[in-house]
C-alpha positions in Angstrom: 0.2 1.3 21.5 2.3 0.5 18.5 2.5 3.4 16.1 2.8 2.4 12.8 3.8 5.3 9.5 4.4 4.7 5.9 5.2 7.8 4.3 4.8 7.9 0.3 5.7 10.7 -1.9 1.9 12.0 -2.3 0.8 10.6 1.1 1.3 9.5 4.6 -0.8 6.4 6.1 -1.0 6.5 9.9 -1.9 3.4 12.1 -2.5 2.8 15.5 -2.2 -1.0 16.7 -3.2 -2.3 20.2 -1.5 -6.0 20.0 -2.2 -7.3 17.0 -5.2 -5.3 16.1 -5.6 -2.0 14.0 -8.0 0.3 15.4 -7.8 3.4 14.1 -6.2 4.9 10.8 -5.6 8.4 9.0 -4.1 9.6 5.5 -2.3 12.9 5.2 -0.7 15.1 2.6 3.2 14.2 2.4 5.1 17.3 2.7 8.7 17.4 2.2 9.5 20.6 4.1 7.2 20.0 7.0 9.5 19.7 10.3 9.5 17.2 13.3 7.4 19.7 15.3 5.0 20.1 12.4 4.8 16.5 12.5 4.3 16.1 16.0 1.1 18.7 15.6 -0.2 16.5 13.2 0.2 13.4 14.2 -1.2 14.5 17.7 -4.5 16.1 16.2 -5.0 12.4 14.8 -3.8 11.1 18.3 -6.3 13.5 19.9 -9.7 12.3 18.2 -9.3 8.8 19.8 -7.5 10.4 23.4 -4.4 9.2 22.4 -1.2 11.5 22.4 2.0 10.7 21.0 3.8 9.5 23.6 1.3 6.5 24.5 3.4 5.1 22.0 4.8 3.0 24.5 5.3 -0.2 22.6 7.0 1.5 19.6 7.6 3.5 16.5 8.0 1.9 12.9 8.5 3.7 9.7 8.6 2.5 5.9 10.2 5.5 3.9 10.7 6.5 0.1 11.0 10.5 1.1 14.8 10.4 2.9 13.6 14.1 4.0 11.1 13.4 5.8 12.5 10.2 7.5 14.7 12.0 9.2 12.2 14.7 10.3 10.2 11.4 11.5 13.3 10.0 13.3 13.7 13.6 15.1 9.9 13.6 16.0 9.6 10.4 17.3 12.8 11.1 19.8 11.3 14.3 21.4 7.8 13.2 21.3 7.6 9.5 21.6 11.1 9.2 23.5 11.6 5.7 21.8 13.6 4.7 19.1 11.9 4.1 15.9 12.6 1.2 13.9 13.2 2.2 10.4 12.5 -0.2 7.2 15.6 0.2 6.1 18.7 -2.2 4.5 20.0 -4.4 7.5 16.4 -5.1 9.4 14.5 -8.6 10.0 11.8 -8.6 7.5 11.6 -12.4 6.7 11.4 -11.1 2.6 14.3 -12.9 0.3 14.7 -10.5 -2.5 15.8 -11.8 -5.7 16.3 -9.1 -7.5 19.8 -7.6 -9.1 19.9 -5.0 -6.2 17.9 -5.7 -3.4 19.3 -2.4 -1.6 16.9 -0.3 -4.3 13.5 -1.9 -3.5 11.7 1.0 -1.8 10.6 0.4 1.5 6.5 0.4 1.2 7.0 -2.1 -1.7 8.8 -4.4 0.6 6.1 -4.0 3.6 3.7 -4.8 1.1 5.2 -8.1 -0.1 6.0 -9.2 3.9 1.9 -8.3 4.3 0.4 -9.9 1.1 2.8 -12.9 1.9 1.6 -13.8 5.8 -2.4 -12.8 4.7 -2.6 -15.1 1.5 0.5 -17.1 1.2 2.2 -17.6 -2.0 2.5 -16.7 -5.2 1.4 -13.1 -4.3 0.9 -10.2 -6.5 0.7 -7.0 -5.2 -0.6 -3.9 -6.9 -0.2 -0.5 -5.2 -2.1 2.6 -6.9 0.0 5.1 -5.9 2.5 8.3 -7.1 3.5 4.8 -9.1 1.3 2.3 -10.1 3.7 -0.9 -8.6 3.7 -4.7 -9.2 5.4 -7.2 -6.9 5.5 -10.3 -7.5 5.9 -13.1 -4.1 6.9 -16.7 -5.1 5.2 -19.4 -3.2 7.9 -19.7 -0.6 7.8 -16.1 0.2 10.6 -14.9 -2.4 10.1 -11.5 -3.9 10.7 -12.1 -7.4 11.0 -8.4 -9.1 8.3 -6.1 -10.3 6.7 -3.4 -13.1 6.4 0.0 -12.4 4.2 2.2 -14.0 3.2 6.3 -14.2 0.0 6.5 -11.7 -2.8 7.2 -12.2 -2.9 10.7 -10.7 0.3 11.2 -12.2 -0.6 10.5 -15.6 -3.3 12.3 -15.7 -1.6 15.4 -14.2 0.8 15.2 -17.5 -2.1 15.1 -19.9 -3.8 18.4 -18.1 -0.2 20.1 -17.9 0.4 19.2 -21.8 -2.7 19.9 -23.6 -4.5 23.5 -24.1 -8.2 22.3 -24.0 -8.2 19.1 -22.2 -9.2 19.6 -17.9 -9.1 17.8 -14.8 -12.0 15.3 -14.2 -13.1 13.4 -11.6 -11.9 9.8 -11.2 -15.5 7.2 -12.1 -16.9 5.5 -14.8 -18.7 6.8 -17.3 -22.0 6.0 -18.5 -20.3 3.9 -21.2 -16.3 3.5 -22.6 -17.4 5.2 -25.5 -17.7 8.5 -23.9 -19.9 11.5 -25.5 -18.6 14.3 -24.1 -14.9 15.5 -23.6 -14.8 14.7 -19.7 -16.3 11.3 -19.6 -13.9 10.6 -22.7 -11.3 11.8 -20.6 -13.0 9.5 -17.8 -13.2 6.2 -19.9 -9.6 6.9 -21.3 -8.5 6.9 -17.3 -10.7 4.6 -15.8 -10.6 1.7 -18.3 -7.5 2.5 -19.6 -5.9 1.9 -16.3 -7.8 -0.7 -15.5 -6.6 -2.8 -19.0 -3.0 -1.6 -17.7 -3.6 -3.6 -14.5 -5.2 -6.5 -16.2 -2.5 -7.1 -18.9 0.4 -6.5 -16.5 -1.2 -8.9 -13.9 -2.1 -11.6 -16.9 1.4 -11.8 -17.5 3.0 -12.0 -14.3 0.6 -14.5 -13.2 1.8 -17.2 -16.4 5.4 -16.6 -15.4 4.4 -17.5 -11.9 3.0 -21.0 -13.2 -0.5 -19.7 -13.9 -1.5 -19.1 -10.8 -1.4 -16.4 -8.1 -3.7 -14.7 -5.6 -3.7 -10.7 -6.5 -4.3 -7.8 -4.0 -4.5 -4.5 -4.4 -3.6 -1.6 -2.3 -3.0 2.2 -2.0 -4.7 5.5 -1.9 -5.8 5.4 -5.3 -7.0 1.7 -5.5 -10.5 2.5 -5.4 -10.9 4.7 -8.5 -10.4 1.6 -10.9 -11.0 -1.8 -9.2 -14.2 -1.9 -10.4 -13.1 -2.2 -13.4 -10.4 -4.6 -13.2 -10.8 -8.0 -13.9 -8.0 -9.5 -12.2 -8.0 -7.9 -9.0 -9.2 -10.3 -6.0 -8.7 -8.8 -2.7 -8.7 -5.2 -2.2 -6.6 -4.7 0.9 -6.1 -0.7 1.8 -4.1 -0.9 5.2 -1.8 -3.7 3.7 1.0 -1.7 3.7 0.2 -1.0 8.1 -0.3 -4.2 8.9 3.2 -5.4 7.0 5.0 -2.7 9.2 3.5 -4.2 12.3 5.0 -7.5 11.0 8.0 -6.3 10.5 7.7 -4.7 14.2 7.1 -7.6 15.5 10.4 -9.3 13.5 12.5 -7.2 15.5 10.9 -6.2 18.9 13.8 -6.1 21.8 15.9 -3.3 19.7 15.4 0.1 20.1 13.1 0.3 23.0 10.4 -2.0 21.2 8.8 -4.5 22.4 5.7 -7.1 22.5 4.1 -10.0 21.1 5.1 -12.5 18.3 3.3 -12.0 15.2 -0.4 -13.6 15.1 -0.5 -16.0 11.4 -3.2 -14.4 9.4 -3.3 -17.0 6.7 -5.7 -16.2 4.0 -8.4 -15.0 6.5 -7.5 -11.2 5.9 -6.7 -8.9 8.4 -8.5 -8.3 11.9 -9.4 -5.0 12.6 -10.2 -4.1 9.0 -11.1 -7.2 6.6 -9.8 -6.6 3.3 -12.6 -7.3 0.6 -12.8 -10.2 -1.3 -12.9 -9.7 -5.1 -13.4 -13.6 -6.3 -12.2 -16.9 -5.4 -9.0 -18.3 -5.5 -5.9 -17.7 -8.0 -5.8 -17.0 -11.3 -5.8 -19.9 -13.8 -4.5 -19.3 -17.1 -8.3 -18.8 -18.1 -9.5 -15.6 -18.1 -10.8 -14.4 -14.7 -14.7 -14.1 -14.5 -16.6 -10.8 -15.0 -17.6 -9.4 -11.9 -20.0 -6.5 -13.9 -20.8 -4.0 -11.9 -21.4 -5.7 -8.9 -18.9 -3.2 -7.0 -17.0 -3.8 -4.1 -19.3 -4.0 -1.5 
């Protein structure tokens, strides 16, 4: 069993691989001043539903970072509980990713285990959109180079700011309205988020798409992914364990340190993942034309 954690500032994403294969995955609150012990608790009430504990972990611990707190509290857990040695995404590992960006050392850590995932699942050019505390855009050149990236408020985030700010304006649920133009205050509120976002997406991924020659095959991932990919236009693949199967990758990129150890990665090509197939939004790139409506067919 290969453990697999990526730990965001609003959440943490929990996988469990046997070989190449990801059969079972959680999501959990991040919290900074939670200990290795309260870890260990938690990550052994998730073990516990499938009769796992934590130290079946027996083929290794990997970790993708951007709360330094809590990686250490992760590093501590996994030595007492798992008695491996995790492998950290961190500057100095194997991850096959050429960054060609002014510092490479400042990428954060999901952002590059997204690009190593997106890459190996749909070749290149590759861009990557994460919905999460940030909204994120990677782009992946066609031999596998990341290129450099936006970064926007989230969605949550935003919307957070706009509550905290106004006197008379409340927290609404993430869907569509009945129609953008909304005829009360909270599906205003929800048109404003949902399409407004979604036109965010669209315009940034328009963009980087042209510099990338016109064409590029876009995915889409995070916790929050789902509350506007209806409404994007752009968006092809929805893939929400990306970010798991790019650590297991990256696991497999360096097996033999650290007490890990098994088999070369399997080549996904653009057949998706096993285990969980992302969902296909359209087909092929984009095209300098404008991508076709989908309506509201949904996704699936």
């Amino acid at each position: 069993m290969l453990l697999a954690v990526d730990v965001g500032n609003t959440e943490i994403t929990i996988g469990v691989f046997k070989g190449t294969e990801l059969v079972q995955h959680w999501r959990a609150a991040t919290v900074a001043e939670r200990t290795a012990d309260e870890h260990a608790l938690l990550f052994g009430g998730f073990l516990a539903q499938e009769g796992l504990r934590l130290a079946d972990a027996v083929d290794g611990v990997v970790i993708s970072s951007v709360v330094p707190r809590l990686t250490q509290a992760l590093r501590d857990m996994v030595h007492r509980y798992c008695q491996v040695e995790p492998l950290v995404v961190e500057p100095g590992i194997r991850t096959g990713l050429p960054i060609l960006t002014d510092n490479p050392r400042e990428m954060g850590a999901d952002r590059v285990v997204n690009a190593v995932a997106a890459f190996a699942a749909y070749g290149g050019p590759v861009v990557v959109v994460d919905f999460g505390t940030a909204t994120t855009f990677d782009a992946v050149s066609e031999r596998g180079e990341h290129l450099g990236a936006a970064i926007a408020p989230g969605i949550e985030v935003s919307m957070n700011a706009l509550v905290e700010r106004t006197a008379q304006l409340r927290r609404v649920e993430l869907v569509a309205p009945r129609s953008v133009i909304g005829k009360n205050t909270v599906e205003s509120l929800q048109s404003g988020a949902i399409w407004g976002f979604a036109g965010q997406v669209d315009g940034i991924v328009r963009r980087m798409v042209a510099e990338l020659g016109g064409q590029a095959t876009v995915v889409a991932t995070g916790g929050l992914a789902g509350a506007v990919l209806d409404a994007c236009e752009t968006v092809q693949h929805h893939d929400p364990w990306l970010t798991l199967y790019g650590l297991r990758i990256i696991w497999d990129r360096n097996r033999g340190s650290g007490g890990l150890k098994g088999s070369p990665p399997e080549s996904r090509g653009s057949g998706g993942l096993k285990g969980s197939p992302p969902e296909s939004r359209g087909s092929g790139g984009l095209k300098g034309s404008p991508p076709e409506s989908r309506g509201s067919g949904g996704r699936g």
